[in-house]
C-alpha positions as CSV (number, residue, x, y, z in Angstrom):
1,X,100.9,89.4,183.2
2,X,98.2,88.6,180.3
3,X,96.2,91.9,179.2
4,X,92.9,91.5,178.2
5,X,93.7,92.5,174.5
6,X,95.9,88.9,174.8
7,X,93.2,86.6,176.5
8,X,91.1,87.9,173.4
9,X,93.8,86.6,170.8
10,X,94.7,83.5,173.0
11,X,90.6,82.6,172.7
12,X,90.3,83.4,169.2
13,X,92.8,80.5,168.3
14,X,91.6,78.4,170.2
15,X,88.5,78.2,168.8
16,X,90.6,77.6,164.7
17,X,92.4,74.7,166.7
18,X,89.2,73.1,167.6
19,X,88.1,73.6,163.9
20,X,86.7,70.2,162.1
21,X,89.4,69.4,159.4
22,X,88.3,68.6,155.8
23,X,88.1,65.2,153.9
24,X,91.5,65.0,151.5
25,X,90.9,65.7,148.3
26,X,90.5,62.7,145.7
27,X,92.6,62.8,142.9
28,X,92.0,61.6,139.7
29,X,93.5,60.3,137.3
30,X,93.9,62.5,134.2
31,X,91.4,62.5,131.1
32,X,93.4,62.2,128.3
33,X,92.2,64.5,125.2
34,X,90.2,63.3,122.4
35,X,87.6,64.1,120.4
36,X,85.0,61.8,121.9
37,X,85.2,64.3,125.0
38,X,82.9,67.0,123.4
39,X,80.8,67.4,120.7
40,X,80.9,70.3,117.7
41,X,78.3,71.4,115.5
42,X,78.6,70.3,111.5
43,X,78.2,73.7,110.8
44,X,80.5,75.2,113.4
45,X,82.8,77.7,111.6
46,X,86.0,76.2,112.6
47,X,85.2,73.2,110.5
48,X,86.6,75.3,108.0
49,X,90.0,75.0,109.5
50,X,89.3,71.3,108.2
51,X,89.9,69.4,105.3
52,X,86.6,66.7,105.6
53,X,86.4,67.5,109.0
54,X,89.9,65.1,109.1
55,X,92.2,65.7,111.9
56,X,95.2,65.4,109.5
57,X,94.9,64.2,105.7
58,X,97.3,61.7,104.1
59,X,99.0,61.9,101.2
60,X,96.5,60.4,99.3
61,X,94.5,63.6,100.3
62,X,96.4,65.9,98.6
63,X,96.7,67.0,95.5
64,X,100.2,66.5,94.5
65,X,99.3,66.4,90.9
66,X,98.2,69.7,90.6
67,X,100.3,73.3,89.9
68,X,99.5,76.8,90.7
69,X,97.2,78.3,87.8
70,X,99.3,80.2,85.5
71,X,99.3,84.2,84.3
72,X,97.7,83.6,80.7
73,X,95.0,81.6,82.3
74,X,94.3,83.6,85.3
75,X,94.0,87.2,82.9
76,X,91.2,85.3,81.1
77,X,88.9,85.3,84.3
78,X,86.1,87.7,85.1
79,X,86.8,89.7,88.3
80,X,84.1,87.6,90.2
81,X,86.2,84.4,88.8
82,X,88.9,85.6,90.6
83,X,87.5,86.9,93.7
84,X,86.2,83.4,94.1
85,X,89.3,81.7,93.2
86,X,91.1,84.1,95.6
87,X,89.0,82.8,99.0
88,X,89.1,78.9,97.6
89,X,93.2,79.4,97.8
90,X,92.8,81.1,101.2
91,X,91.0,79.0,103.1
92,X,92.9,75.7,101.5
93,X,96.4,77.5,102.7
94,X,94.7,78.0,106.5
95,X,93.8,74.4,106.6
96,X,97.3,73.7,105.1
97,X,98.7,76.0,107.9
98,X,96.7,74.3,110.4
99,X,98.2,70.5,109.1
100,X,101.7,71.5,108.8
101,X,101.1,73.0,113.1
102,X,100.3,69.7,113.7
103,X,103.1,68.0,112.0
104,X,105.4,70.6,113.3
105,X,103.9,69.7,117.2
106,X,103.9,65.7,116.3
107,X,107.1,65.2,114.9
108,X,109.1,68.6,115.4
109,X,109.1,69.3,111.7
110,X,107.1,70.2,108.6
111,X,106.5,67.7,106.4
112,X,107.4,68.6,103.3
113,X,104.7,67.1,100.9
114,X,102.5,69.3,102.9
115,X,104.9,72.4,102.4
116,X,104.9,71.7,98.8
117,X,101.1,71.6,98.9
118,X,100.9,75.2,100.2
119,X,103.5,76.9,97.9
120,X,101.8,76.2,95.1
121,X,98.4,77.2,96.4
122,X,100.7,80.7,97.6
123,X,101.7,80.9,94.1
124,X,98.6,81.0,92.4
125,X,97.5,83.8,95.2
126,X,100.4,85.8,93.9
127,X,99.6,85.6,90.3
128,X,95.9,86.6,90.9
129,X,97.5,89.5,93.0
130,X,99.9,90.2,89.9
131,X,96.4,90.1,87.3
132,X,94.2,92.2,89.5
133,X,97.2,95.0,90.0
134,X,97.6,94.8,85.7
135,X,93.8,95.6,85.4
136,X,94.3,98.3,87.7
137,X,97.3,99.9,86.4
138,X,95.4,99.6,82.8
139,X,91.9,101.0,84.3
140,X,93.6,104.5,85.7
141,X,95.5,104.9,82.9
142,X,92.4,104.3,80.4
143,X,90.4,107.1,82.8
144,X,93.4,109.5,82.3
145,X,93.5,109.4,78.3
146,X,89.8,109.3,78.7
147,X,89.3,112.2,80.7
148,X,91.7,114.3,78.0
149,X,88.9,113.7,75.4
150,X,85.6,113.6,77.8
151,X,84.3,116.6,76.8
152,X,84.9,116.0,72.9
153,X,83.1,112.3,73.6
154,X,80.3,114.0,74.9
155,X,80.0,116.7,72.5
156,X,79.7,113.9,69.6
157,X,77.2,111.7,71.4
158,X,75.1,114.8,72.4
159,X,74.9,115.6,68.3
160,X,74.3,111.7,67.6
161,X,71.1,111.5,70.4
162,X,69.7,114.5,69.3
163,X,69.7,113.6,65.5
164,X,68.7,110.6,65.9
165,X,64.7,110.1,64.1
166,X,61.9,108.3,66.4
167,X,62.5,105.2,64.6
168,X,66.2,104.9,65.9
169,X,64.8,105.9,69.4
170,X,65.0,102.4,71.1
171,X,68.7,102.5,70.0
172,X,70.0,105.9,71.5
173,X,68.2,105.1,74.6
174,X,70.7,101.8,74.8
175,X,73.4,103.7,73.7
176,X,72.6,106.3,76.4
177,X,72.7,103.3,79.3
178,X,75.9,102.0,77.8
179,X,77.6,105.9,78.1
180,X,75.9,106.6,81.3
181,X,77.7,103.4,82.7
182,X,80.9,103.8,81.4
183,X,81.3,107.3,81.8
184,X,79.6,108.4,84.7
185,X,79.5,104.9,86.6
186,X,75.4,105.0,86.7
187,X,73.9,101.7,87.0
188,X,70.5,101.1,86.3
189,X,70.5,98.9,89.5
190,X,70.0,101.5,92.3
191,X,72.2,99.7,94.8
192,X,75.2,99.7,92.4
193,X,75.6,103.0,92.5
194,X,78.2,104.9,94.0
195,X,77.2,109.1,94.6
196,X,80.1,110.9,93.3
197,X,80.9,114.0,91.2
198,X,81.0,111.9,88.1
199,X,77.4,110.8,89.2
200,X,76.2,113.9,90.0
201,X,77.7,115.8,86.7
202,X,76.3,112.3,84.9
203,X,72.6,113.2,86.0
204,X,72.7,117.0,84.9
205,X,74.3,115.7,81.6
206,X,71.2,113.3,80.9
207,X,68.6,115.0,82.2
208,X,69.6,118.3,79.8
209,X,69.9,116.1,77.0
210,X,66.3,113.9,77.5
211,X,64.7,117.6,78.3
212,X,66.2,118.6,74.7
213,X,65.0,115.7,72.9
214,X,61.5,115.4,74.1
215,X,60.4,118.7,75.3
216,X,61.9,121.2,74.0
217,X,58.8,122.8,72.7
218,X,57.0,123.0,76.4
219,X,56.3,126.3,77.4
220,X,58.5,126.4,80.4
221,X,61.8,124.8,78.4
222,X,63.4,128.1,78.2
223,X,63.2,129.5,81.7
224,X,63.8,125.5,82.9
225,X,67.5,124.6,81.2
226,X,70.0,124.5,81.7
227,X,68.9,122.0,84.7
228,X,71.8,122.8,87.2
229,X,70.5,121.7,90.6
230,X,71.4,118.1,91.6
231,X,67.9,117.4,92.9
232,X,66.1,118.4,89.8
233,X,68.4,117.0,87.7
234,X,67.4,113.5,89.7
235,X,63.6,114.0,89.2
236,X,64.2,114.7,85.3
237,X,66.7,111.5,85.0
238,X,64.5,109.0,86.3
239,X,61.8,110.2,84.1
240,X,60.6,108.0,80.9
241,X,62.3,108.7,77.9
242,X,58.8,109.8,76.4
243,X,57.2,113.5,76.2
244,X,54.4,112.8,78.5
245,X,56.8,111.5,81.4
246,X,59.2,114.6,81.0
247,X,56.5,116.9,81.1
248,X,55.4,115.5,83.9
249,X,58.8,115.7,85.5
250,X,59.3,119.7,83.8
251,X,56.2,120.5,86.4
252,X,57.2,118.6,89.0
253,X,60.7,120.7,89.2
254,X,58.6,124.0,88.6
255,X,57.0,123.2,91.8
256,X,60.2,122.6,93.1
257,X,60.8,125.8,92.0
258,X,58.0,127.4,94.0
259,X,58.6,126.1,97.0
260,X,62.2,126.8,97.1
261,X,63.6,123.2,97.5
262,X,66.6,123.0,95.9
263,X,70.1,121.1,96.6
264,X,73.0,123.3,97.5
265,X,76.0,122.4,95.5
266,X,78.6,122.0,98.6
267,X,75.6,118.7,99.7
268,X,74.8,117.6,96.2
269,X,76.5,114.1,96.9
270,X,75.1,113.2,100.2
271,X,71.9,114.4,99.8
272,X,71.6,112.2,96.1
273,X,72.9,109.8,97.9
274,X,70.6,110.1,100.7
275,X,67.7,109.7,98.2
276,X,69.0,107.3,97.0
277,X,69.3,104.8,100.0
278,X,65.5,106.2,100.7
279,X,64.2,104.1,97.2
280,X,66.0,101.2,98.1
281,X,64.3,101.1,101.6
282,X,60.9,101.6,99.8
């Protein structure tokens, strides 16, 4: 006997049976990759990848005449020099890497002019490698015998700038840039500066030693210096190396004074640096 629950499944396929079947599918035949299937930006960044926007160069292309640059040679380049020569070598091993894929796919091995190609491009990126990591050793170990005799350094130019008669004065400002950037890392060039304790111990230096020069007879020198607060010792640095602008700056840090704004030491370096990044969006 058919139960109701039964007639309901027995109707419900009858109406898929009854269903209108689709048209077969048309199949075609298979578009074969090229290049003339798409089109690509000249400036699209995998051109890079690319030597002339060539597929693969031939021989002709490369430049089996050349050799890796050498130590000697490489040691007289500036840093920029090299930094540049670095990302020329790069991107001429990824295209290089890219070509020898290719071969690898086309003919199931590299070829080896093209192998030969990227060694010596991989050797001149060692030897860059080997210069930069000889400036570095030679840098620290120049800042460690340096910073034995800092204080001694300072002590001497400190007598020199303050001896030094108004008709030299053109001369011990220049020689004051020269020690600020090689001692303290201060560029004149606000974005080149990094905010660290050599800056911030750099700016109390100057700013005590332009107070002493060119006003130490205001009336407020005494109870002023020593300038020990970061912030002050900011206002006072960028001040002109002239009597007028430091007096200016002596009552600007009075006022300071007055309404208690001053620069606790613990937040000296991000609150200079803070100021900092304020002038260069100004």
């Amino acid at each position: 006997m058919i139960t109701s629950i039964q007639k309901r499944a027995l109707h419900s396929s009858a109406k898929c049976l009854v269903r209108v079947k689709p048209p077969p599918l048309t199949i075609r035949p298979p578009i074969a990759p090229t290049v003339k299937n798409f089109e690509v930006n000249d400036d699209h960044p995998l051109w890079q990848f690319f030597h002339d926007k060539k597929y693969l160069r031939s021989y002709e292309d490369l430049d089996n005449a050349g050799r890796p640059w050498t130590v000697p040679e490489l040691r007289r380049k500036s840093f920029d020099d090299l930094h540049s020569l670095w990302y020329t070598c790069l991107k001429e091993r990824n295209i290089l890497a890219r070509e020898i894929q290719v071969l690898q796919a086309e003919i199931d091995q590299p070829d080896q002019q093209f192998m030969a190609a990227s060694d010596r491009v991989r050797e001149t990126m060692w030897r860059i490698r080997h210069v930069l990591s000889e400036r570095a050793h030679a840098q620290q170990n120049a800042r460690e015998v340096f910073e034995q005799s800092e204080e001694e350094l300072l002590d001497d130019f400190k007598k020199y700038y303050l001896d030094a008669s108004k008709d030299e004065d053109a001369d011990v400002q220049d020689a004051l840039k020269r020690l600020q950037l090689a001692v303290f890392g201060i560029s004149e060039v606000i974005d080149e500066n990094k905010v660290d304790k050599h800056f911030i111990k750099g700016i109390k230096f100057i700013s005590n030693l332009k107070l002493e020069r060119y006003s130490s007879d205001h009336e407020k020198y005494s109870e002023l210096t020593p300038i020990t607060d970061a912030g002050e010792a900011l206002v006072i640095f960028h001040a002109e190396p002239t009597a007028e602008s430091l007096n200016e700056s002596i009552d600007a840090v009075l006022e300071m004074r007055q309404n208690g704004v001053s620069v606790d030491r613990y937040d000296e370096i991000e609150t200079i640096q803070a100021y900092l990044n304020k002038l260069l969006e100004e």
